[in-house]
FISEVEX-180067 format. One record per residue: residue in one letter; y, z, x of N, C-alpha, C, O in turn. Coordinates in steps of 0.2 Angstrom, whole numbers, plus 5000, padded with zeros to 4 digits. Layout:
N
AYZXYZXYZXYZX
...
This chain:
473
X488051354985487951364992488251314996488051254995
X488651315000488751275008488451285013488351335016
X488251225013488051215020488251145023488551095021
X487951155030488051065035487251045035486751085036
X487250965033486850955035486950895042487150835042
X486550945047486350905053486450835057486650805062
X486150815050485850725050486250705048486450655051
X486850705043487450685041487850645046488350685048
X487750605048488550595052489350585051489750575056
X489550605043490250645042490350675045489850715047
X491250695047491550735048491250815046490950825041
X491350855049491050925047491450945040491150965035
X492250955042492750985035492450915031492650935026
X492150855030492150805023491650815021491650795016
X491050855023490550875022490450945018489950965015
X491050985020491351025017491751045011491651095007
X492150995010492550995007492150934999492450934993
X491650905002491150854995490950934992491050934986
X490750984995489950994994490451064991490151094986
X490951084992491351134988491451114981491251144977
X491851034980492150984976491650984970491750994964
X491050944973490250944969490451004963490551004957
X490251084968489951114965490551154957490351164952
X491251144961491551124958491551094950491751124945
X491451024951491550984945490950984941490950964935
X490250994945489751014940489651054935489251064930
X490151094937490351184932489751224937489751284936
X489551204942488951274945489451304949489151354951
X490051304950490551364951491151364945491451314944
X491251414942491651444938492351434940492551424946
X492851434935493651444938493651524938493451564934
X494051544943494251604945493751624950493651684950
X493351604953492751614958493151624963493751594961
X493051654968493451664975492951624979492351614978
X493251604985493051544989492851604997493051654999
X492351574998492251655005492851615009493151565008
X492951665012493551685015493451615022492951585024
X494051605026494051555031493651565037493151525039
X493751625040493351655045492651665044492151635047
X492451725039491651715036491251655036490651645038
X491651595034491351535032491251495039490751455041
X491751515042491751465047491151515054490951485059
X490951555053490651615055489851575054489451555058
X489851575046489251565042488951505044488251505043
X489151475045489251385047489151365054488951315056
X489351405057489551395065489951345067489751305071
X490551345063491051285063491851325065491951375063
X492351275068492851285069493251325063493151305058
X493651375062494251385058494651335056494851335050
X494851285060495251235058494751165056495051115054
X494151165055493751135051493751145045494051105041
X493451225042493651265037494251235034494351185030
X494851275037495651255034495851195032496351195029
X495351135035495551055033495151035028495250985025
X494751065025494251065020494451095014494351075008
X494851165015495151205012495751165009495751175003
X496351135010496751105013496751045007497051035002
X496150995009495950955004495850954998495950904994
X495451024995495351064990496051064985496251054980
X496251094992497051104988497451064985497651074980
X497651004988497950944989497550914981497650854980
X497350934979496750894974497050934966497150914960
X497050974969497351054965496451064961496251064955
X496051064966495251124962495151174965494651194964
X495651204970495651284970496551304973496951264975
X496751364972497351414973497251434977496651444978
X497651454982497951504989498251564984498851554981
X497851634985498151674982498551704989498151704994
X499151734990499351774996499051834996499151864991
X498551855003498351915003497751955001497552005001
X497551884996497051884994496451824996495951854998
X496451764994496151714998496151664993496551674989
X495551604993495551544986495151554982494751604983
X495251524975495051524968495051464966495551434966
X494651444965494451404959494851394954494951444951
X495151354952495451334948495351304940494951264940
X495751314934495251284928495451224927495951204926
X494851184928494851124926494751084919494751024917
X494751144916494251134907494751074906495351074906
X494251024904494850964899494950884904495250834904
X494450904909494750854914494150834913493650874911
X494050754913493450704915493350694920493850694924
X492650674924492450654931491850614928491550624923
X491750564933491250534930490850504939491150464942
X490050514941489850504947489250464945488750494943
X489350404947489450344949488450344952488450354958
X487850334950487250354952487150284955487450244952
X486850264959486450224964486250164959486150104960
X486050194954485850114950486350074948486250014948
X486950124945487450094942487850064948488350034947
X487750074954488050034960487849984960488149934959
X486949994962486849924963486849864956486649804957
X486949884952487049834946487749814946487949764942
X488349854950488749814948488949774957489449744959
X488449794960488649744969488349694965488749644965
X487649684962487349614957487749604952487349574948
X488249614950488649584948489249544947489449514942
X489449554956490149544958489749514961489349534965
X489849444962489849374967490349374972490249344977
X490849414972491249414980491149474982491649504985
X490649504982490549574984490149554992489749514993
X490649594997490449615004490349685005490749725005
X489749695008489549785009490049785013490449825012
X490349735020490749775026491549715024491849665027
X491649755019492349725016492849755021492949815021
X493149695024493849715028494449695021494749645022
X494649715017494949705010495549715014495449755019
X496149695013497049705015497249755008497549805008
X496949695002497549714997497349814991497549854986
X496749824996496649874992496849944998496749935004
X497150004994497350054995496750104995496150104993
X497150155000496650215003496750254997497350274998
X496450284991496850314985496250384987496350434984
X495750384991495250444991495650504993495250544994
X496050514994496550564999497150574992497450624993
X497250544988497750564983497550614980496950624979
X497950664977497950724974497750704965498150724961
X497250684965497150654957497250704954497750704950
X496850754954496850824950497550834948497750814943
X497950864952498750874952499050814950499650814948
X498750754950499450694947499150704938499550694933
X498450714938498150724928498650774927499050764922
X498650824931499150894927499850854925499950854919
X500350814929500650784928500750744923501250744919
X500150694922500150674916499850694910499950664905
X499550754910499550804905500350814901500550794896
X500650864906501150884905501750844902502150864899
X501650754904502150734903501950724895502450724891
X501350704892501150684887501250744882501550724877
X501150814883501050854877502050864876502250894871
X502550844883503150854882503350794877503850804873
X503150734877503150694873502850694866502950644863
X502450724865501950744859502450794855502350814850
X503050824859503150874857503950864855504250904852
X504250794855504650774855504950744847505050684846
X504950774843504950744836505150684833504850664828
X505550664837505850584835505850554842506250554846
X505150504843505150464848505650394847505950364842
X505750364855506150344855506050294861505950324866
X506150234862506050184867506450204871506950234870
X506150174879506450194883507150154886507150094884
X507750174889508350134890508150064894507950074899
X508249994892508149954896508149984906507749954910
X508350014908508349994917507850044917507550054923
X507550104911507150164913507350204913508050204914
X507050274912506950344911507650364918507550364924
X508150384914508750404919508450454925508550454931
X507950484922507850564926507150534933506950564938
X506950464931506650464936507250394940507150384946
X507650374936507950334944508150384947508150384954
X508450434944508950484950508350504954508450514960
X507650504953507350554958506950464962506750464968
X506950434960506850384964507650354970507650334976
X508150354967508750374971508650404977508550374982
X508750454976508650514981508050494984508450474988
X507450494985507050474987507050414994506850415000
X507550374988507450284995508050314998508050305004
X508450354997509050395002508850425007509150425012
X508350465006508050515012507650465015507850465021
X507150435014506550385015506950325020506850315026
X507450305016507450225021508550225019509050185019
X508550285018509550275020509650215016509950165018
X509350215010509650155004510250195003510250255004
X510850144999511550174996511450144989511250094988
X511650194983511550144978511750224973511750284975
X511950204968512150244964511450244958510950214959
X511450284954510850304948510950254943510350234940
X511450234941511450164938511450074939511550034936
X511150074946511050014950510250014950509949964950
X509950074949509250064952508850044945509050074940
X508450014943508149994936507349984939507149974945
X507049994933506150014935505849984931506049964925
X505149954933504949884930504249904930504149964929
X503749874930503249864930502849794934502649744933
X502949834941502849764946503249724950503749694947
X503149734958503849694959503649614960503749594965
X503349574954503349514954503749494949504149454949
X503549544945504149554936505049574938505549554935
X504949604944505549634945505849574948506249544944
X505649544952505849464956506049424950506449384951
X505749424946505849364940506349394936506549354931
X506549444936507249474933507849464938508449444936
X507749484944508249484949508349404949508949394952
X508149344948508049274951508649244943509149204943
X508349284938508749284932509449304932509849274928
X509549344937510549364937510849324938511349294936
X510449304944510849254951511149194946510949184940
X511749154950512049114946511649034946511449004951
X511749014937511348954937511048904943510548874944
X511948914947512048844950511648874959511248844963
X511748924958511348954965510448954964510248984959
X509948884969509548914965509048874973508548834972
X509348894978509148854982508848944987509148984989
X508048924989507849004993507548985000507148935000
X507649015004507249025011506849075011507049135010
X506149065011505749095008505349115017505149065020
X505149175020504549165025504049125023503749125018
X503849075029503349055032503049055037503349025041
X502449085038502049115029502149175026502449225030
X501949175019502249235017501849255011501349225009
X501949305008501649305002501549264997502049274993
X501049224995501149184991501449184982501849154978
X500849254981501249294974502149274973502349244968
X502349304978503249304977503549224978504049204975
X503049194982503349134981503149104975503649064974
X502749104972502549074964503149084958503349044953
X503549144960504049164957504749134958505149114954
X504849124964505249084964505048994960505248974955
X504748974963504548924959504448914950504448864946
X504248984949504148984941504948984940505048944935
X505549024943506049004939506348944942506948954941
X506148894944506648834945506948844951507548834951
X506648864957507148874962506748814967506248784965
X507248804973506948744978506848784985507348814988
X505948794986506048834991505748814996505248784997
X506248845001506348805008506048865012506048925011
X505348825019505148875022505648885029506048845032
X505348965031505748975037505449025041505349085039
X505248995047504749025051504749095055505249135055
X504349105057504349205057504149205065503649205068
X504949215067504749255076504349325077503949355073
X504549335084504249385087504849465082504549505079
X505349455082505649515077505949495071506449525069
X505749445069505849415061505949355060505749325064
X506249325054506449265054506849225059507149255063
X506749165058507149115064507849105059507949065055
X508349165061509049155059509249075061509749055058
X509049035066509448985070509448915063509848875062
X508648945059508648885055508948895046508848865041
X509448965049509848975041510248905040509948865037
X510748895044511248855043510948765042511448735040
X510448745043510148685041509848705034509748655030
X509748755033509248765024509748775021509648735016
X510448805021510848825017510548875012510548855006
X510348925012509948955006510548995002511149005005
X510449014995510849034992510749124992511149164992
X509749114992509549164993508949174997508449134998
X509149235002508349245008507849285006508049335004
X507249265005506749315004506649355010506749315015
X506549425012506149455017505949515015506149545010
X505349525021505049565020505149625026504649645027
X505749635029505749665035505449715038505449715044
X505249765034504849815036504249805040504149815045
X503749765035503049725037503049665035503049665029
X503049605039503049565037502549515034502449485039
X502249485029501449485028501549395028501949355026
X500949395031500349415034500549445042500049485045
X501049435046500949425051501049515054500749535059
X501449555050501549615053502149645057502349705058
X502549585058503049585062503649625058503749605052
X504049665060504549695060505149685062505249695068
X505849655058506449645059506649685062506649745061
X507049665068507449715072508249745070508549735065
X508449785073509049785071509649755071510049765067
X509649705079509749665079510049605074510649595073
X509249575072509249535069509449545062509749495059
X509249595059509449625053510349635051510649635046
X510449645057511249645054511749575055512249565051
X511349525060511649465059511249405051511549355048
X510649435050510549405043511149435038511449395035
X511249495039511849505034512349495036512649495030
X512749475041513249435041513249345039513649315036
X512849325041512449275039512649265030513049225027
X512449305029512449315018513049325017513349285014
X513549375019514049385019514549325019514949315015
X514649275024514749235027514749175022515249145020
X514149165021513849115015513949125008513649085003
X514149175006514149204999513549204998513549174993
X512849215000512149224997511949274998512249305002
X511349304992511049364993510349364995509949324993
X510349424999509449425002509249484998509449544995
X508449454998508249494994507749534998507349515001
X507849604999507449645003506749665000506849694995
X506249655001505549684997505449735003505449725009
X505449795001505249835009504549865010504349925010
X504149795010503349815008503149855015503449845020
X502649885013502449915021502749985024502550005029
X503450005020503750035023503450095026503750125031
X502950125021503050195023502350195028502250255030
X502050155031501750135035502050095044502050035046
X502350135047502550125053502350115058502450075062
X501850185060501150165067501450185073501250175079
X502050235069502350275075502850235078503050255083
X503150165076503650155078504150175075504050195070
X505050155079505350175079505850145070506050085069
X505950215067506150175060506750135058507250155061
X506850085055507350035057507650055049507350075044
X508450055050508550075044508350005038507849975040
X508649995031508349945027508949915028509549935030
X508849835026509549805027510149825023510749815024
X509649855016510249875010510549915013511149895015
X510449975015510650025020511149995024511650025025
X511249935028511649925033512049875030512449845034
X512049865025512549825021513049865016513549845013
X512649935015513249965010512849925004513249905000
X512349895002512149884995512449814994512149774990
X513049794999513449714996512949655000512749645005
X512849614994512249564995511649564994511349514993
X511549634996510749644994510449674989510649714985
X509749634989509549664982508849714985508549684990
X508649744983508149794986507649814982507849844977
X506949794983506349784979505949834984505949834990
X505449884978505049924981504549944978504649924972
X504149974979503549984974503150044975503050054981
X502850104969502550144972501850124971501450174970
X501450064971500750034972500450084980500050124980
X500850064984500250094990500450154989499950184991
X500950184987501050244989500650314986500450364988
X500550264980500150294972499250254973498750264976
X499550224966499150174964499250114962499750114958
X498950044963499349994960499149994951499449954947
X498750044950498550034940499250094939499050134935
X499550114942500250144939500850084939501350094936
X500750044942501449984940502049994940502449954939
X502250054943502850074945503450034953503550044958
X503549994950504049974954504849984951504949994945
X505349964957505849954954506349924961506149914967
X507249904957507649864961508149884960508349904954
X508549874967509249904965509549844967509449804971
X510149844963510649784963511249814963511349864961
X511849754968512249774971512849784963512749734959
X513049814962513549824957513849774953513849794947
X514149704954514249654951513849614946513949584941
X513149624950512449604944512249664941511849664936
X512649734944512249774936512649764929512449784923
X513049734930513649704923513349654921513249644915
X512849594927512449534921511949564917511849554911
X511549624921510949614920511149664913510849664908
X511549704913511749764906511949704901511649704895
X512249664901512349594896511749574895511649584889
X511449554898510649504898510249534895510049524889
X510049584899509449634895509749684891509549734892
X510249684886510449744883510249764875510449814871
X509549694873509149714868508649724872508249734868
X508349734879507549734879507749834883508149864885
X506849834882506649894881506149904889506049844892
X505949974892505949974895505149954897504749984893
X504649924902504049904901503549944901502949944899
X504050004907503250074910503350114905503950134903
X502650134902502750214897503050264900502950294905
X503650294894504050354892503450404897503550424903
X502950424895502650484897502450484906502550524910
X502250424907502250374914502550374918502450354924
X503350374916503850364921504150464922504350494927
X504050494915504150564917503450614921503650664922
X502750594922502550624927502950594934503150634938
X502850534933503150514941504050534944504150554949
X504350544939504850594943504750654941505350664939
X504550694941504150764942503950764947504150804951
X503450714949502950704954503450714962503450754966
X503850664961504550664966504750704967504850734973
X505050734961505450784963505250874965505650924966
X504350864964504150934967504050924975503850964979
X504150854976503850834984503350804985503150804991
X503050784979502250774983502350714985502150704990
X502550674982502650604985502850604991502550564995
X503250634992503550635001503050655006502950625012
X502650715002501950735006501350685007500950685011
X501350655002500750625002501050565005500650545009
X501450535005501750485011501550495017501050465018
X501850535021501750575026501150585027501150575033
X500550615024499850605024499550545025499150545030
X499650495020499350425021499550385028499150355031
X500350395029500450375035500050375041499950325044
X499950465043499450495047498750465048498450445054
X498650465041497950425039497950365040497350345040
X498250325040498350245042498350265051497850275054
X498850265053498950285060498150295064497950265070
X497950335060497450395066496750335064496250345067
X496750275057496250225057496250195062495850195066
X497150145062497250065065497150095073497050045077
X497050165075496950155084496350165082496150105081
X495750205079494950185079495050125079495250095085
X494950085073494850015074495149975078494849925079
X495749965082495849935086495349955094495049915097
X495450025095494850055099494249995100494149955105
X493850005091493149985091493149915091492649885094
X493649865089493849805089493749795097493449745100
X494049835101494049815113493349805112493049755111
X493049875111492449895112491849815111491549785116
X491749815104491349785103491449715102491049675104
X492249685099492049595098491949585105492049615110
X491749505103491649465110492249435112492749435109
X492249405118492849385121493149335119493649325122
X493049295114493149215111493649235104493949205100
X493649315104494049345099494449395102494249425107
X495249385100495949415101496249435096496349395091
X496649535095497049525091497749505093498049515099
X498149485088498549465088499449495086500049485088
X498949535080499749545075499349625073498749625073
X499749675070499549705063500049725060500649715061
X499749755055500349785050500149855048499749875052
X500449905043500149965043499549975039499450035037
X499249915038498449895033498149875036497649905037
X498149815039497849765042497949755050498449765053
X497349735054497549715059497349615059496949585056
X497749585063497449495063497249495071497449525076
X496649445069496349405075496049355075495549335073
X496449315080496049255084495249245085494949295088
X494949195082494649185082494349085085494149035082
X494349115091494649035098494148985092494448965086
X493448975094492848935093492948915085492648855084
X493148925081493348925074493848875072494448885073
X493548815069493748765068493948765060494148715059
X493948805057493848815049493548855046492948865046
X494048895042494248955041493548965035493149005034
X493648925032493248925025492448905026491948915022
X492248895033491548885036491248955037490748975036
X491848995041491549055045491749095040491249125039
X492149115036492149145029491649145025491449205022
X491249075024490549085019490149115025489649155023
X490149095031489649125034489649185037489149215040
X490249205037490149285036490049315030489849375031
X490149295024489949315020489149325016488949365012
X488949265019488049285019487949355022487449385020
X488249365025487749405029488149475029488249515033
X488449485020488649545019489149585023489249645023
X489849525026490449565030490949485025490849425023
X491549545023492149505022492549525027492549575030
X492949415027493449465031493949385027493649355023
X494549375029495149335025495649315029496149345033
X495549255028496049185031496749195030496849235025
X497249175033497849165032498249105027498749095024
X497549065029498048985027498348975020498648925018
X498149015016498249015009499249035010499649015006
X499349065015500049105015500549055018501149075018
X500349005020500748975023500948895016500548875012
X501648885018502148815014502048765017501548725015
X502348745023502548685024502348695031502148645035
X502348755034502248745043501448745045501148745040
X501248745048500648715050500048775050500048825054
X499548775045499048835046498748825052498748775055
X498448915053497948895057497548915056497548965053
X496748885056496248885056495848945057495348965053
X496048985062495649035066496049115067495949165071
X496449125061496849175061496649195056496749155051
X496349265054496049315051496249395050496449435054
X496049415044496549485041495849535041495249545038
X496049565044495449645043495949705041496249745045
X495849705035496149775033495649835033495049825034
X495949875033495649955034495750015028495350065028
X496050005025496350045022495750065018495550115020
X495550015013494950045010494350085015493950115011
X494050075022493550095023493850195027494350225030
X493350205025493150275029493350275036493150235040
X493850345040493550345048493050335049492950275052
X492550365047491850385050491250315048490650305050
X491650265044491350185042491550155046491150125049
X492150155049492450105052492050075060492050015061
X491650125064491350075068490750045066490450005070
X490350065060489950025060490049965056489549935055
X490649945053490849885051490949845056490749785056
X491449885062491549845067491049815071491249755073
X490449835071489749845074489549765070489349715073
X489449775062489349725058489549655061489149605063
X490249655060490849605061490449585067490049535066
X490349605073490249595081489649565081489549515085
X489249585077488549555081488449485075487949445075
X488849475070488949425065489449375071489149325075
X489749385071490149335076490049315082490349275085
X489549345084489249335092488749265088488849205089
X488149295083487849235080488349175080488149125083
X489049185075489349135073489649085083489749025084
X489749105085489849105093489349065096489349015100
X488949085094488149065099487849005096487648955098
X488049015090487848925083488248875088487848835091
X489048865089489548845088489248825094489048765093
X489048835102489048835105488248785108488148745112
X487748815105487248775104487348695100486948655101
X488048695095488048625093488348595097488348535096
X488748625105489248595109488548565113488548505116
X488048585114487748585119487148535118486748525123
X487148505112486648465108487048405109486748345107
């Protein structure tokens, strides 16, 4: 049976859409059941038709029921699939068991994956398995990866971000940290000198450093790095993040992006694009990728489908300009490839029937229609001693004036059941600050999202009113 209940303060279609899902995967509805029809339910209900349709919609997207034409939805067989829900005990023994557990976690590095089409990505990896199963003489995969998924990853960054690049340029790794440590490997001995954002992500910079490079910081304007400070670093190679730039948010212009490549061109050096964040924009205006505005010369181009998917799928990869795909065919031409044969053929399947473009385009939506909530409930409720500053298509940053130390107001918002995270860890050589803070969104709920903020607000006002009773002692 469906029904609303009342007292719920969920969305109407997410209350709809559990409570079909439920019945679903319990087995108390059958496969081949017909779903009552959009109008009767939404009749039955006392709810919108486009409530219905969005509930209906998510069902879909999931693949636990069919749109028959002219007929209406069906249940779908699920026989062979696993689910497994998660009982209140088995919660609270594993929040008592995680020491960094915050009930009102502003997390950056985790993904919204509640909206992925899991059902439909299993079949995927169903199908890729029983074609591998069926294969009689197994066989490792080509060092750069599964031919059939760079072409459909090709075409993909071509429609997506006007990458140029041929099907044997592009190679698939497992992680773009791993990928960085192979691209860092082509570069010439003698080249080993990088300008790295400050601040930046630290992960990538460890990479550098693990291979023997000398990395020079370089500070991050209002529409990108401070070009003015190439020609004093002399780099061989530029790190960027131009699409989003982390921590701060900020987006290269195009401007600026065409005199970094002249810049490289100029210098003989190569920049390395990471185009994190991309598919994440927020409604601004899309900037092509530098590879794109270079014709591929100079640039190396890193990307990953972690946000787009999953980060437990490891799928990344990098395309290199032509001259290094002859090092790296030399170099790597005993190793073998990292991501599983059957793993990298659901994923271009996946591409290539569109859902990946669709669920892009989804999550996008989905990000978009959070960061104005929370920035909304952010006016609303912090107090005035707090300013945002920057965001990105995850995170928003804020000023936090009264705050003298990051690692003070951190433990003490942590007592009190709210994460939220420092910048200073991201920064080299230029000067942290203290009082500059990451609130991601991604992981929480629309319908979470102001009582977090609510959380946040009245913990900060405490932390405000401390700081200010010590001013006055």
């Amino acid at each position: 049976m469906i029904y609303i209940n009342e007292n719920d303060d969920r969305p109407l279609y997410l209350q709809i859409y559990d409570n079909v899902r439920s019945s679903i995967l319990s087995g108390a509805v059958q496969k081949d059941t017909p779903l009552p029809p959009i109008r009767v339910l939404s009749e039955n209900l006392k709810v919108s038709k486009n409530t219905v349709e969005h509930a209906y919609q998510e069902l879909l997207d999931e693949g636990l029921i069919r749109s028959v034409v002219g007929s209406g939805y069906y249940v779908n067989d699920i026989s062979g699939m696993r689910f497994s829900f998660p009982t209140e005990e088995h919660i609270a023994e594993a929040v008592k068991q995680n020491t960094d557990f915050a009930q009102y976690d502003f997390r950056y590095s985790v993904g919204d994956t509640q909206h992925f089409p899991w059902t439909k990505w299993k079949q995927y990896i169903d199908d890729a398995v029983l074609t591998e199963a069926s294969n009689q003489f197994g066989k490792y995969e080509s060092n750069k990866g599964s031919l059939f998924l760079r072409d459909e990853i090709r075409g993909f960054l071509k429609r997506a971000r006007g990458v140029e690049c041929e099907t044997e340029q592009v190679i698939i790794c497992a992680g773009t940290q791993y990928a960085l440590e192979t691209v860092l490997s082509l570069l010439p001995a003698q080249k080993k000198r990088a300008a790295f954002e400050d601040p930046g992500y630290i992960g990538m910079r460890q990479v550098f450093l693990n291979c023997g490079f000398t990395v020079k910081s370089i500070g991050i304007t209002s529409d990108g790095i401070d070009i003015n400070q190439l020609d004093s670093l002399a780099p061989d190679v530029i790190y960027l993040t131009p699409s989003r730039q982390f921590p701060t948010g900020v987006t290269t212009s195009l401007e600026k992006r065409i005199k970094i490549l002249e810049w490289a061109k100029l210098h003989d050096a190569y920049i390395i694009e990471n185009d994190y964040d991309s598919e994440f924009m927020q409604n601004n205006r899309v900037i092509p990728s530098i590879q794109a505005l270079g014709k591929g010369e100079r640039v190396i181009y890193l990307g990953t489908l972690s946000k787009a998917i999953s980060p437990s799928i490891r799928c990344a990869y990098y395309i290199l300009p032509k001259p290094l795909v002859e090092v790296y065919e030399e170099k790597y031409k005993h190793y073998n490839s990292a991501l599983p044969s059957f793993v990298q053929l659901a994923i271009a399947n996946f591409i290539k029937d569109g859902h990946l473009e669709k669920y892009i385009r989804k999550i996008s939506v989905l990000s978009n229609k959070k960061f104005k909530i929370l920035s909304n409930f952010l006016k609303k409720y912090l107090p005035k001693d707090v300013e945002t500053i920057g965001s990105s298509g995850t995170h928003i940053l804020v000023r936090i004036r009264c705050c003298t130390n990051e690692r003070e107001l951190i433990a003490f918002m942590k007592e009190r059941g709210i994460g939220i995270h420092g910048i200073k860890k991201n920064y080299n050589s230029l000067k942290a600050p203290e009082n500059v803070f990451i609130l991601g969104f991604s992981s929480i709920s629309e319908e979470k999202i102001e009582s977090y903020v609510k959380h946040l607000a009245d913990a900060l006002n405490e932390f405000i009113s401390s700081k200010q009773s010590i001013g006055k002692a």
